[in-house]
VEXDOGU-833781 format. One record per residue: x, y, z of N, C-alpha, C in turn; residue in one letter. Coordinates in steps of 0.05 Angstrom, whole numbers, plus 5000, padded with zeros to 4 digits. Example, Ala and Ser with C-alpha at 12.3 -4.5 7.8 and 13.67 -1.06 7.14 Angstrom:
BEGIN
526448865156524649105156526449345156a;525749555142527349795143525850015157s;
END
This chain:
BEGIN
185245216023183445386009181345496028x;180545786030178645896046175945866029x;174145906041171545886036169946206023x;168446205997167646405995167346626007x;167846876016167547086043164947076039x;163447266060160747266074160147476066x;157847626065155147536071154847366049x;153247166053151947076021148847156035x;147547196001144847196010143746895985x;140546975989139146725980137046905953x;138746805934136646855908134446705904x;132346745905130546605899128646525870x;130346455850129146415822125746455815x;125046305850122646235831120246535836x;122646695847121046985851120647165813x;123046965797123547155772123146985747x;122746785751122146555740120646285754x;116946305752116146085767116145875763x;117445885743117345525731118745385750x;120945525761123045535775122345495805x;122845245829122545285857125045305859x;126245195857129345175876130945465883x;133045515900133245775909136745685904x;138245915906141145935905142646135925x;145146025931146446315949148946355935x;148846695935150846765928152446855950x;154746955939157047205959155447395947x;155347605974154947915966158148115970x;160047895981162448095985164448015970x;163847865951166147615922164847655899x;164948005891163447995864164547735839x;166747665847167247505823166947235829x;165847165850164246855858161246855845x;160646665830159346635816156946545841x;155346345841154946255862156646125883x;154546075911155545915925154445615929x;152445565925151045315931147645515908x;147945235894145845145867143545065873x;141945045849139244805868139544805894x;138244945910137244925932133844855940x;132844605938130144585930127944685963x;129644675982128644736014130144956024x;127445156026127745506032129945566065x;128545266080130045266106132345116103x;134045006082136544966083138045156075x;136245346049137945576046138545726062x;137645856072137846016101140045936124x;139745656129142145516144144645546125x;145345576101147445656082148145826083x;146346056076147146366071147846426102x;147346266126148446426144150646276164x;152146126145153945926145156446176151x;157546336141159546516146159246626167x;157446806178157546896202157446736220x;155546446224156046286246159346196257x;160546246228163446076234164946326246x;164646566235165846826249165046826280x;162546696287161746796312163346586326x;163946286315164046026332167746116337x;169146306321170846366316171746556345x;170346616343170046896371169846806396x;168046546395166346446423168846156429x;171146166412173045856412174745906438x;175546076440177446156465177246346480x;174446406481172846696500172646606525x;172946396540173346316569175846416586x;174246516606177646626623177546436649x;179446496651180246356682181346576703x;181746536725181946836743184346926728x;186746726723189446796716188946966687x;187046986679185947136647187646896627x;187346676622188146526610186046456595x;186246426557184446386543183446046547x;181046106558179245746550176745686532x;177345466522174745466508172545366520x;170345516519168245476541167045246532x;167445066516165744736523167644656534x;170344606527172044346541173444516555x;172844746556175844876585177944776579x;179144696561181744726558183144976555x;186245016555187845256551187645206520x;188645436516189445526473191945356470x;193945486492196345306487196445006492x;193444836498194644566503191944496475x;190044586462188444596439185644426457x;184144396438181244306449181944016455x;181243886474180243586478178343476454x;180343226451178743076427175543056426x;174543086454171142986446169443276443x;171743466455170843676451168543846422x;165843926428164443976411165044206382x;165644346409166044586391168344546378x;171344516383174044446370172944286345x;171044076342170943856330169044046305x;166944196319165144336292166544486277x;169244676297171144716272171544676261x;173244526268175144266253173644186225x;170844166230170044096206169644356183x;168444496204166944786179170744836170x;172244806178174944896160176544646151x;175044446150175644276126179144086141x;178944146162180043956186179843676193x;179043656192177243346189176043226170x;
END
């Protein structure tokens, strides 16, 4: 299962209702995703949420952007090749691994 598409942004209830602190994120590109994450009671976790999609597009980009003279794809924390995959202690392979539900 993939993850809601991106952008989400951050509704902020308590801008339309003050009774209301907590904040929410939606998809702006999944009209038919309701939200994405509810009760959000900390303005700086929302923010680390709503910009949860593009980080993973970027970490996506930056996974096998290392060259070697031979132009062979590496991933610039563990220098490994694509064709032999990241080393287990490897950081970045491993934050994948998680943001896509790998681990």
């Amino acid at each position: 299962m993939s993850h809601t598409p991106g952008p989400w942004e951050i509704y902020d209830r308590g801008k339309d209702e003050p009774e209301h602190q907590e904040c929410s994120i939606e998809s702006t590109a999944d009209k038919k995703a309701d939200w994405v994450a509810q009760s959000i009671y900390n303005k700086s976790d929302a923010h680390l949420i709503a910009a949860a999609p593009e980080m993973l597009e970027m970490l996506e980009e930056l996974e096998w952007s290392a060259r070697t003279i031979e132009q062979r794809n590496l991933c610039p924390m563990c220098r490994e090749r694509y064709s032999a995959g990241h080393k287990a202690n490897c950081r970045l392979g491993n934050l994948l691994k998680k943001a896509r539900g790998e681990s």
